[in-house]
N, C-alpha and C positions, 0 to 999 in steps of 0.2 A: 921324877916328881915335878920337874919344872916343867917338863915337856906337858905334862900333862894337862899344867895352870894355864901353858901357852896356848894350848890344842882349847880350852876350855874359852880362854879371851878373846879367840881368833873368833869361835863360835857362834861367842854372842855377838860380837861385833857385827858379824855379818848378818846376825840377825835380825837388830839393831835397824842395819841398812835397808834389809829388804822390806821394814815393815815400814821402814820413813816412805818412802812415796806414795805407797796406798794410803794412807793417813793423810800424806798433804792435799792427793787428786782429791779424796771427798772434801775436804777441808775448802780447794777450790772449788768443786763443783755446788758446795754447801752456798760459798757466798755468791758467786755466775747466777744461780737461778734466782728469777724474782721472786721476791716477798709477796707473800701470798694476801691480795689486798682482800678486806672484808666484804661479802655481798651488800652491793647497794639494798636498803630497805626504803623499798616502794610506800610513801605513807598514804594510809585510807582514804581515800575524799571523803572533802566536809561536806554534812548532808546539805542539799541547796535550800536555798533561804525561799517561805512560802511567799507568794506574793503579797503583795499589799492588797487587799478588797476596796473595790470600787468605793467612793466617797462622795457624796451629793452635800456640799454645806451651801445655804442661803443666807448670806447675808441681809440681814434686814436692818439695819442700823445708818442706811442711805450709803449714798456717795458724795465721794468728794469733789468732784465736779460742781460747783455756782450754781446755782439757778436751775438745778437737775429735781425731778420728782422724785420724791422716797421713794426705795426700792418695793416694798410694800403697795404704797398706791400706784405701781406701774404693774405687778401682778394683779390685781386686781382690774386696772385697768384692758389688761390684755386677756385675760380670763370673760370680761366681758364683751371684750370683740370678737372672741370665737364663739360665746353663745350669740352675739348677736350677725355671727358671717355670715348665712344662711339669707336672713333678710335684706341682709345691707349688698349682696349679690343679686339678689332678688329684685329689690327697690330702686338701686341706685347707680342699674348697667343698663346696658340692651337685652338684659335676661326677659323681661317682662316682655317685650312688644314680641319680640323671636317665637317665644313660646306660644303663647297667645294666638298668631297667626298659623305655625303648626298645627295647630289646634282644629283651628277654624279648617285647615284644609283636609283636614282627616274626618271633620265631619259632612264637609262637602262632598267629598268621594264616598261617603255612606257606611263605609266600613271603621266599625267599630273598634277594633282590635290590632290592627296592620295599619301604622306602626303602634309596637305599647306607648306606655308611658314612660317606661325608661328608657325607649329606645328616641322618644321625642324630646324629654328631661336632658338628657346626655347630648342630642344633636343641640339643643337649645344652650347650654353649657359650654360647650366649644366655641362652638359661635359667638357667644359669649366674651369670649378670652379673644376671640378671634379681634371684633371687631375696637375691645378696651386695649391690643395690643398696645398701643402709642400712647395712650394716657398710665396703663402699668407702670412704661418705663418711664414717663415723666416724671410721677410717683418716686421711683426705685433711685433716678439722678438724683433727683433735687432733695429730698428727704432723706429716703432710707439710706442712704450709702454713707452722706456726709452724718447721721443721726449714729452709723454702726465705726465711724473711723473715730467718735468721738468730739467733733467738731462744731454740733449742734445739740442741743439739748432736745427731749422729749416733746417738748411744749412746743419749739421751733419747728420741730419734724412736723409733729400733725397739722400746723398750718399751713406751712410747706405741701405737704400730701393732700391738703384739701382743694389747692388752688387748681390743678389738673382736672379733679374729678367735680367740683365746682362749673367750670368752663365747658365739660361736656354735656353736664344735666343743661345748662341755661341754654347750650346749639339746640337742645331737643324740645324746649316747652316753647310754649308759648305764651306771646306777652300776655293774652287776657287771663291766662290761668297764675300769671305771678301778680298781676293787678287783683284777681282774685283774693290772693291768699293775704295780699297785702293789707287788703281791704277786711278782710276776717280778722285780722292780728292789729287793726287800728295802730299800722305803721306811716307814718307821712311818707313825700316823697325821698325815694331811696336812691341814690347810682346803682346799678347793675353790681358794679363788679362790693357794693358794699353789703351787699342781701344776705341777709342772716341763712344758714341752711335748712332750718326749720322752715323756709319760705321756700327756699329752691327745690327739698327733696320732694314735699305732696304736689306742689304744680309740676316737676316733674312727672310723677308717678300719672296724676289725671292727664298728663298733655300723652303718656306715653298706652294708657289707654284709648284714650281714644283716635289713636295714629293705629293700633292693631287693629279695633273695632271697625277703621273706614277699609282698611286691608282685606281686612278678612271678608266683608261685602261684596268688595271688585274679585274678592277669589271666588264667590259664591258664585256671582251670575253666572259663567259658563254651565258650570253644574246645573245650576237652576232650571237654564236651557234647554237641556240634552233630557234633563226629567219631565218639563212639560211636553214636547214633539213625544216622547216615547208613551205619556199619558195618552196623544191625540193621536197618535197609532195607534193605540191598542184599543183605545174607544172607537175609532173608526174601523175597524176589525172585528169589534163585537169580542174581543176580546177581556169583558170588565172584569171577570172575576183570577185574572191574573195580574199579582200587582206586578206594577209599574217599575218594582227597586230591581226586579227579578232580572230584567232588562235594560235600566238604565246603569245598574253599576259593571256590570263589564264592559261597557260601551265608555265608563265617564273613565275607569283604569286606562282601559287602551286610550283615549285621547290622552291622557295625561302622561302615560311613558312615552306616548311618539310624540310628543312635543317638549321632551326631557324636563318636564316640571319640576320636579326637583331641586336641579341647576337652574334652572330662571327665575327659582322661589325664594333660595339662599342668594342669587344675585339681584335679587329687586329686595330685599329685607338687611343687605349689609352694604345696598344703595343708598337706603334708606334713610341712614347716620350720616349721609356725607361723607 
């Protein structure tokens, strides 16, 4: 019987044994492996923000600058200089005499059509800029720049801007045409550079008439020329019942591009201004 208790104790024991290490290896290998971390969650993007819509505010309540014009009466004022740019290009450049003499020379060569009018408008326009280059940027120093940095008032600008384009109308007229006007406006005697511009811009305008008018005559005679001898050819030919234009405008074309008219019309008209 004892034997049997012993055989029994031995048993378990060894039983005991063999199941201790498999129990501890998991038991290590349970704590060896890493902790099983949680999946990162990726969070949704925020919807993007709409933009802002464009904003136009006007203030009309002035500024704070001294001696500055309401913001009000400077729209207004500039509202009016674009209805009136058209004229004031027109009146108070070299647009007038340019064109004018174009003019005269398209009707001299007889051809009505060649060049249009936009095509003479547009040369007349350039030339334009061309020949106000040096008075624009006197304009642009002395006014607009120091008016846009802040440093001059409105009021300051345009008398500023007026002193360039003043000095070029007065190179072009002539005195009896400001004695003229003077004389219409029952102004006494005046200094030059004191001349109100109501004075300067019409004697301008007449002086710069009739500078195109005397132009346009010296460009006619040639023309003139070449029309009479082709009349007294063809009436000496007994040729009357063919006119005259039939033969003198391809003959007054070809003089005029073999003597590169063109170029010697734009260099004797932007002579002209000094």
């Amino acid at each position: 019987m004892k034997r049997v208790l012993r055989n029994l104790v031995l048993a378990a024991g060894l039983a005991l044994a063999a199941a201790a290490p498999a129990g501890t290896a998991r038991a290590q290998a349970a704590a060896a492996a890493p902790a099983a971390t949680p999946a990162a969650v990726t969070p949704a993007p925020a919807p993007a923000k709409p933009a802002d819509p464009l904003r136009l505010s006007v203030n009309l309540e002035g500024t704070s600058r001294p001696g500055e014009v309401g913001v009000a009466i400077q729209i207004v004022v500039v509202m009016t200089l674009l209805t009136l740019a058209p004229s004031l290009i027109i009146l108070m450049t070299s647009f007038t005499r340019i064109v004018i003499v174009l003019g005269f020379v398209r009707s001299a060569l007889g051809v009505q059509n060649a060049p249009a009018n936009q095509i003479i408008v547009g040369l007349s326009l350039f030339l334009t800029f061309f020949v106000m280059g040096p008075v624009i940027d006197r304009m642009n120093t002395d006014a607009l720049q120091p008016y846009l940095a802040g440093t001059m008032t409105s009021g300051e600008a345009l008398d500023r801007a007026s002193v360039p384009m003043k000095e070029f109308m007065l190179k072009q007229t002539r005195t009896r045409d400001l004695e003229f006007f003077l004389e219409l406006g029952h102004f006494g005697p005046t200094p030059v550079k004191d001349l109100p511009l109501r004075v300067v811009i019409p004697a301008f305008v007449i002086s710069e008439l009739q500078t195109a008018f005397q132009m346009g005559f010296l460009l006619f005679l040639p023309f003139l020329v070449i029309d009479l001898l082709v009349s007294s050819v063809l009436m000496a030919l007994g040729m009357m019942m063919m006119p005259p234009i039939t033969v003198s405008l391809p003959l007054k074309v070809l003089m005029f591009v073999l003597v590169d008219g063109w170029a010697l019309l734009v260099k004797a008209l932007v002579g002209s201004f000094n």
